[in-house]
N, C-alpha and C positions, 0 to 999 in steps of 0.2 A: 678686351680691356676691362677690369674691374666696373662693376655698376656704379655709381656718383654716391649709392644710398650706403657702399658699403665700403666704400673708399674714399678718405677726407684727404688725397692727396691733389696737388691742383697741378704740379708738372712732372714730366715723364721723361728723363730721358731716349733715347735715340735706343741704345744697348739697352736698359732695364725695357723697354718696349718690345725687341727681340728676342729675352731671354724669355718675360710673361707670357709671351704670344706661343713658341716654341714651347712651353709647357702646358699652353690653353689648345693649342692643338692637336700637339702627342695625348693628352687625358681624353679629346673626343675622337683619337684613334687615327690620324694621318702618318702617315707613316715617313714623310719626306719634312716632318713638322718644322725644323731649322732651316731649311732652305725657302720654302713655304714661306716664313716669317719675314727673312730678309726681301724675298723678290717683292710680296705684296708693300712691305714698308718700303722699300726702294720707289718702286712704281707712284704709292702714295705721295710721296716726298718730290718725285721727279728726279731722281739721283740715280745713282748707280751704284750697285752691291757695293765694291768698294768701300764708298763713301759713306755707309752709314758707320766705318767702322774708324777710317777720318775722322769724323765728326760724332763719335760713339758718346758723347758727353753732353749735344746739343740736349737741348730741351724743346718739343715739340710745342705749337701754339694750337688752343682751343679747334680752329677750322684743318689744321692736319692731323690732329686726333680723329675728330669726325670724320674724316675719309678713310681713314686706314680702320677705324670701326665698322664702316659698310663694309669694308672688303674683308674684312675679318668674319663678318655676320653673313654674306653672299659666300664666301667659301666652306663654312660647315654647312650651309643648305643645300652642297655640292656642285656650286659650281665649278669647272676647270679652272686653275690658277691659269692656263695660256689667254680663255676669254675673260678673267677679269682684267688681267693687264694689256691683252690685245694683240699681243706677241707670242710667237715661239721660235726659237733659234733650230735651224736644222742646215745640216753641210757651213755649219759655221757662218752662215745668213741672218739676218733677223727677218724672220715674217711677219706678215700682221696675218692673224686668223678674226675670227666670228662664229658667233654659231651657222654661219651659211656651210660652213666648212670643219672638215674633216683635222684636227691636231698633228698636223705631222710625226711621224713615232719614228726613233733610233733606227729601228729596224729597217725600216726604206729607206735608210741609206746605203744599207747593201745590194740593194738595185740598183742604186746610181751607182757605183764601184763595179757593179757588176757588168755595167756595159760599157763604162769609159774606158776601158782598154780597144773597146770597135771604132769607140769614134773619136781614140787618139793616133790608130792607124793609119800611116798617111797614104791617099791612094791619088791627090793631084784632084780631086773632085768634093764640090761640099754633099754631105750626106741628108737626106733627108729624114726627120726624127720625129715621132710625132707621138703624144705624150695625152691617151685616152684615160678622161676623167681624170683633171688634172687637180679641180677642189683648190686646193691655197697655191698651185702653181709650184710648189718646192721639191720637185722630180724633174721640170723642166727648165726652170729657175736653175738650179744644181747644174745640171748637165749646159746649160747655155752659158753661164758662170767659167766652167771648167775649159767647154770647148767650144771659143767664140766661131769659129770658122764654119759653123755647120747652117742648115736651113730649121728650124724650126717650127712647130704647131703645136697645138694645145687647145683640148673640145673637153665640154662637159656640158651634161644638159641644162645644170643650173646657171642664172644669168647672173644671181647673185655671186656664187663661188667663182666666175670667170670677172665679175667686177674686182674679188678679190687677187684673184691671181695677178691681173694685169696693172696693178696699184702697188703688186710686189715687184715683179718686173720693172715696173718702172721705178722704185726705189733702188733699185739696184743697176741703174741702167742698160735693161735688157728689153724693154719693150718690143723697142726695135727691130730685136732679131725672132721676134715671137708672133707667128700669124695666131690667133684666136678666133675660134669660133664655137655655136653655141648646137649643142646635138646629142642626140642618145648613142651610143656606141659610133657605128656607120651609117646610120641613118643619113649622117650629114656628107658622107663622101659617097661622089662618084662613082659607079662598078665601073670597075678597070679600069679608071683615069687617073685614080690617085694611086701613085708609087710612094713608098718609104723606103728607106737601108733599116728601121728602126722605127718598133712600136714598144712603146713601155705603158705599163698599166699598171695601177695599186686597184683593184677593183672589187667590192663588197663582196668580201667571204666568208661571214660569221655564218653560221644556222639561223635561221630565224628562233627555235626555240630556244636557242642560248641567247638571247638580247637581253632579255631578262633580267638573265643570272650574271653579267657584267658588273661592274663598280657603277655606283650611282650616279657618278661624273663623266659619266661616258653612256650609259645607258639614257640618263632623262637631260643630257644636254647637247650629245654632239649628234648628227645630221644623221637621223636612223636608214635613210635610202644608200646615204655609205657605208654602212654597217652592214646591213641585210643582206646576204649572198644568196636568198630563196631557203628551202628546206631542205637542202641538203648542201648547201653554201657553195655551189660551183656554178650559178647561173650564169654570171656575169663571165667567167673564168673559161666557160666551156663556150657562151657565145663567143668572145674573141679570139680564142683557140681556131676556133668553126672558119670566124670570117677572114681572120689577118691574114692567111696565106692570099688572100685576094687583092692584098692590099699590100704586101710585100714585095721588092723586085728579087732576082734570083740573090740566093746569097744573105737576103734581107735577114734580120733577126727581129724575133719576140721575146721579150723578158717583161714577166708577170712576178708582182709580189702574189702569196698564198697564204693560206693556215699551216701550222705547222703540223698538220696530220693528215692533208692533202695533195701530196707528192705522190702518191701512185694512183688514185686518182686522177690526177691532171697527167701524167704519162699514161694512162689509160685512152684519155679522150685526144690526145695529141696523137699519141696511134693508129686511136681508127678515123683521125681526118689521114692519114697519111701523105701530110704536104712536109711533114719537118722533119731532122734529126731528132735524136732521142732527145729529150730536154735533158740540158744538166740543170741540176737541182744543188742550190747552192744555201747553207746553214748563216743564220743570222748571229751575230755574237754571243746568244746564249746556247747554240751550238744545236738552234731549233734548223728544219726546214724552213726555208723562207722564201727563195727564190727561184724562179724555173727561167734557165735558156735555152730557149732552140731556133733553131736557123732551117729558112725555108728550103727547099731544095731545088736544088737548078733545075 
């Protein structure tokens, strides 16, 4: 918004406030600058996209100026647009995120797609599902969403990112069908007591030396221990490869999100545990690698 020293105007409307914003954005380089503009003034206002365009003529008062100026000044210092408003929509859900937790991204919802066809199959049994390093909860969320009839869990080491989950869950009234608990990979499960039909995992696969070279709104604000996949970014990806067959019953399935240049790789290490079919390897919308299934073997 213009400085006061250099601007003798005293009200603003609703539109002229979206259109300045959208050009005070795109000139410091955001690339999504119009939408950018709407969410943050919506959020400000407490409205909905919509409505600013309803009400495109209002005229904003002194103390909703000053808000939608922090969030105006907090987003070119890079913050995420999901943690300045506290939301991000995923599987058509509204989340609430934080920096505790990882942004839910488009692309994992080709994982959730990717196994609701196992656990719309009717077999006369609930299956058991269970959803490692779950962060904002919106893989298990989705899939409990989709197919109420099943058993549910949901672990992540952080206590924070499980306070989050379960706060989502229960806005969506799913708590209920969601055990939660707090644990590093398997640490927290039983050898050989705990059975799944299904384990799903989005699990940190960057490099460490590409952290870096990220967008600045994801490198210095979202939760670098989800991010970091070790130095050659399969740590996480190769421990669970390792352990889930122990933790699958026959038949049972794994589906991991990946990098998209880590598909023969992860058929590599799935190989020489030799508990699973080959993974199929299934491309995210932009027609990247994204997704690996394989099913344990009887």
């Amino acid at each position: 918004m213009p400085n006061a020293s250099t601007d003798n105007r005293v009200t603003w409307t609703i539109l002229e406030l979206v259109r300045w914003t959208t050009d005070y954005f795109r000139d410091n380089g955001l690339d999504s600058a119009r939408s950018e503009a709407e969410i943050l003034l919506a959020h400000a206002l407490g409205v909905r996209r919509i409505d600013l365009y309803l009400n495109h003529d209002k005229p904003l008062g002194p103390d909703e100026r000053a808000v939608f100026k922090n969030l105006i000044r907090r987003r070119l210092s890079g913050e995420p647009v999901a943690y300045l408003t506290g939301t991000k929509e995923f599987w058509s859900l509204e989340l609430a995120v934080n920096p505790a937790v990882l942004i839910p991204r488009p692309e994992t919802e080709c994982l959730v797609e990717a196994v609701l066809p196992f656990l719309e199959t009717e077999t006369g049994v609930a299956k058991r599902v269970l959803d490692m390093g779950t962060g904002s909860g919106a893989i298990i969320i989705a899939l409990a969403h989709e197919c109420p009839g099943h058993r549910y869990f949901a672990m992540d080491r952080s206590m924070d990112a499980l306070v989050t989950a379960r706060r989502n869950a229960r806005t969506h009234g799913l708590e209920a069908r969601i055990d939660w608990f707090c644990g590093n990979w398997d640490a927290a499960l039983a050898p050989q007591r705990a059975r799944f039909d299904l384990i799903v995992s989005n699990p940190p696969y960057i490099r460490s030396a590409e952290i870096d070279e990220l967008q600045p709104e994801v490198r210095d604000h979202e939760p670098r221990p989800a991010l970091d996949g070790s130095p050659d970014g399969l740590a996480g990806l190769r421990h669970i490869i390792e352990m889930a067959h122990c933790h699958l019953n026959d038949g049972g399935v794994l589906a991991l999100e990946m990098g998209y240049d880590q598909a023969t790789a992860l058929q590599t290490i799935a190989d020489a545990v030799g508990q699973y079919t080959p993974p199929r390897i299934i491309k995210d919308y932009s027609g990247l690698d994204r997704v690996a299934v394989m099913t344990r073997n009887a």
